[in-house]
One Martini backbone bead per residue (centre of mass of N, CA, C, O) as a GRO file, in nm:
protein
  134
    1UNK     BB    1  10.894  20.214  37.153
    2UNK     BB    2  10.578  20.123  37.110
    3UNK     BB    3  10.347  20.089  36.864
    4UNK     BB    4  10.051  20.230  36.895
    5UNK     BB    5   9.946  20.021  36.686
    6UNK     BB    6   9.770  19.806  36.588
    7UNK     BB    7   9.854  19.461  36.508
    8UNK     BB    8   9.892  19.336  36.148
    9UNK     BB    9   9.915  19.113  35.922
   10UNK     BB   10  10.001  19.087  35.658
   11UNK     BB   11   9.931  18.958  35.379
   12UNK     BB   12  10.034  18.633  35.240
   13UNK     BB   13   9.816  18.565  34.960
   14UNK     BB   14   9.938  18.804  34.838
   15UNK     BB   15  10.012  19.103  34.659
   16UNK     BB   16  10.088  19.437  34.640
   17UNK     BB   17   9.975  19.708  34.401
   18UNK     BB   18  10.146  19.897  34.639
   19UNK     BB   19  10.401  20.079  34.693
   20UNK     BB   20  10.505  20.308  34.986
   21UNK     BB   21  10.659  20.644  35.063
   22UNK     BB   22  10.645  20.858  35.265
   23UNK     BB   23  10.715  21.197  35.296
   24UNK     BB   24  10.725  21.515  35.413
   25UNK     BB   25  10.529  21.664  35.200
   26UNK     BB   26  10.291  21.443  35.291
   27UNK     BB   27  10.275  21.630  35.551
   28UNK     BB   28  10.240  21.762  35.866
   29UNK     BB   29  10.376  21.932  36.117
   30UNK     BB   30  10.342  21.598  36.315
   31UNK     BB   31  10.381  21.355  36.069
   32UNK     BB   32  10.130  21.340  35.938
   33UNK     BB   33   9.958  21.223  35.712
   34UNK     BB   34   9.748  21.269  35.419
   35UNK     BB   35   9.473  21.185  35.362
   36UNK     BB   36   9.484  21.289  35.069
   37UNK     BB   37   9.741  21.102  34.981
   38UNK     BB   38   9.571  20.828  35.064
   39UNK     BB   39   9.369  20.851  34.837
   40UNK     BB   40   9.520  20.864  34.573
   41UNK     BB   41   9.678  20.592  34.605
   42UNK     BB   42   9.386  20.421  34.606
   43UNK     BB   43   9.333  20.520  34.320
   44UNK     BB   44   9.581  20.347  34.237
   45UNK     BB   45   9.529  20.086  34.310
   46UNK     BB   46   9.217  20.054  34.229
   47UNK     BB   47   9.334  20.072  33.884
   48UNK     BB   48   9.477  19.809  33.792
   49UNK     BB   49   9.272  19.598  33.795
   50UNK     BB   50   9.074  19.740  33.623
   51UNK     BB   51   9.179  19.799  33.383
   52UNK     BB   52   9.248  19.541  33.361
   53UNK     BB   53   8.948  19.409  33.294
   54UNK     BB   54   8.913  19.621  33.086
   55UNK     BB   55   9.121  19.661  32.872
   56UNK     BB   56   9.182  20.028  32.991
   57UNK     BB   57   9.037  20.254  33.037
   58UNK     BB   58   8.947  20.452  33.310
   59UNK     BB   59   8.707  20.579  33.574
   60UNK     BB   60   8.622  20.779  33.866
   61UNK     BB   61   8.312  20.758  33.990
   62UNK     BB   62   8.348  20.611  34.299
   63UNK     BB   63   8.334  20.661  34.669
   64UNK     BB   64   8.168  20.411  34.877
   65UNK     BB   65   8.415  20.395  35.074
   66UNK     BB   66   8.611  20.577  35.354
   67UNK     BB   67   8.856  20.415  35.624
   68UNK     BB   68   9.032  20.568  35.881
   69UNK     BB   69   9.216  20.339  36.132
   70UNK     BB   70   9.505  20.504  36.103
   71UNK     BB   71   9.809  20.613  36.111
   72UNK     BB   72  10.050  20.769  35.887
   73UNK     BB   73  10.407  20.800  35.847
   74UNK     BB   74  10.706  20.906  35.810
   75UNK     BB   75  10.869  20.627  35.643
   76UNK     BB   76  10.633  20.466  35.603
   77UNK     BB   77  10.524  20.126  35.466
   78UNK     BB   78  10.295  20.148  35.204
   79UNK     BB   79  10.067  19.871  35.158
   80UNK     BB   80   9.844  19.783  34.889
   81UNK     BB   81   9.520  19.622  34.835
   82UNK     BB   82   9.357  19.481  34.566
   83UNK     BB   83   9.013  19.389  34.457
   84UNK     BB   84   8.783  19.259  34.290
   85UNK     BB   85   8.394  19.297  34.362
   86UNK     BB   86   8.269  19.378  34.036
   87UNK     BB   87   8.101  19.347  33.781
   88UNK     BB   88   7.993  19.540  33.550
   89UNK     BB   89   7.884  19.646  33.224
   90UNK     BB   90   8.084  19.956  33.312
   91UNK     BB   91   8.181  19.844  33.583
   92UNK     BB   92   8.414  19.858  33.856
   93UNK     BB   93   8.480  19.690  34.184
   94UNK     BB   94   8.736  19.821  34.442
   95UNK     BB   95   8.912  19.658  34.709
   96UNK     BB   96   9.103  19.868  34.942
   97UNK     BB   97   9.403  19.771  35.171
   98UNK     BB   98   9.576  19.956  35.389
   99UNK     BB   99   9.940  19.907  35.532
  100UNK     BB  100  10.164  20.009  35.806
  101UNK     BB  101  10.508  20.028  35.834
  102UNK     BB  102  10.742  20.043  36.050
  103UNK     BB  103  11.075  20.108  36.016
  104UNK     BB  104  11.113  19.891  36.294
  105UNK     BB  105  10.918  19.699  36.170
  106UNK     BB  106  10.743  19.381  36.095
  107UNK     BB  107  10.483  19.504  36.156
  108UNK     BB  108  10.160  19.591  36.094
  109UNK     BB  109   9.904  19.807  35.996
  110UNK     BB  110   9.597  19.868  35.948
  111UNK     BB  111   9.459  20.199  35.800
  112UNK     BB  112   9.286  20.138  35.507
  113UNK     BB  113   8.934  20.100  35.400
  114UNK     BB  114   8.801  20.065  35.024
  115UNK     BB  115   8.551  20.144  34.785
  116UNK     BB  116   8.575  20.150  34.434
  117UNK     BB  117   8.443  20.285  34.125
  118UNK     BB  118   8.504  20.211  33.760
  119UNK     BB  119   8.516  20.313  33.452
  120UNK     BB  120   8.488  20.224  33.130
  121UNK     BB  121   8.687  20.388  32.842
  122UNK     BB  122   8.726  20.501  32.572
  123UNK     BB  123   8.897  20.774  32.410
  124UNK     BB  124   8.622  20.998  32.480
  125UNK     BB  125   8.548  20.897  32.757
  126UNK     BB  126   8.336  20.697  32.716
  127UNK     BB  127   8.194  20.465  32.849
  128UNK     BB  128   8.223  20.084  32.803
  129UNK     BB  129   8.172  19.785  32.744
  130UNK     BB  130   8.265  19.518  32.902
  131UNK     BB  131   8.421  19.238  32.893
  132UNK     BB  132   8.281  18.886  32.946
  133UNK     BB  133   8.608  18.778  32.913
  134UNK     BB  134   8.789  18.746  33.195
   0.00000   0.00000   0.00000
């Protein structure tokens, strides 16, 4: 039986900031992963980037947008890809395109397209201005 969901190829210019597999219990009754399960991921995809560029600790301060736009399954291979689209004084704004492969499939579908603010801070968890040389 073909994949009901719409077939989009991985990126091929760049490398996934995370990847994983859902497991059992991370679903809910009827196989469908719980949002808040793959929300989770985003926020941790989209810190490593961030992180990176603050060149140290940092806090998730908003959820710009988050769309929904497929179902993932139990044992689909779910890749993230991050991408920094914004450096301010103390935040940094991160788009994450999130893709899941069905086990028996080579190729994968978007399900979900997000942008988080994250701040940096410092040991004591206060603000902390980016250095300007990135």
């Amino acid at each position: 039986m073909p994949d009901p969901r719409s077939i989009t190829p991985l990126p091929v210019d760049r490398e996934p900031t995370l990847r994983v597999i859902p497991m059992p219990a991370d679903a809910n009754h009827t196989g469908d992963i719980f949002g808040g399960w793959i929300m989770a991921q985003v926020d941790l995809a989209g810190a490593v980037p961030a992180m990176r560029v603050a060149k140290g600790r940092v806090a998730t301060v908003a959820v710009n947008s988050f769309v929904f736009k497929q179902p993932v399954f139990v044992g689909d291979v779910v890749s993230l890809y991050a991408e920094v689209v914004r450096i301010g004084r103390t935040s940094i704004t991160v788009s994450v395109e999130v893709y899941a492969q069905h086990r028996e499939a080579d190729s994968g579908s978007k399900v979900t397209e997000a942008v988080l603010t994250y701040v940096a801070v410092d040991d004591n968890r206060r603000p902390r201005v980016v250095s300007a040389q990135q």
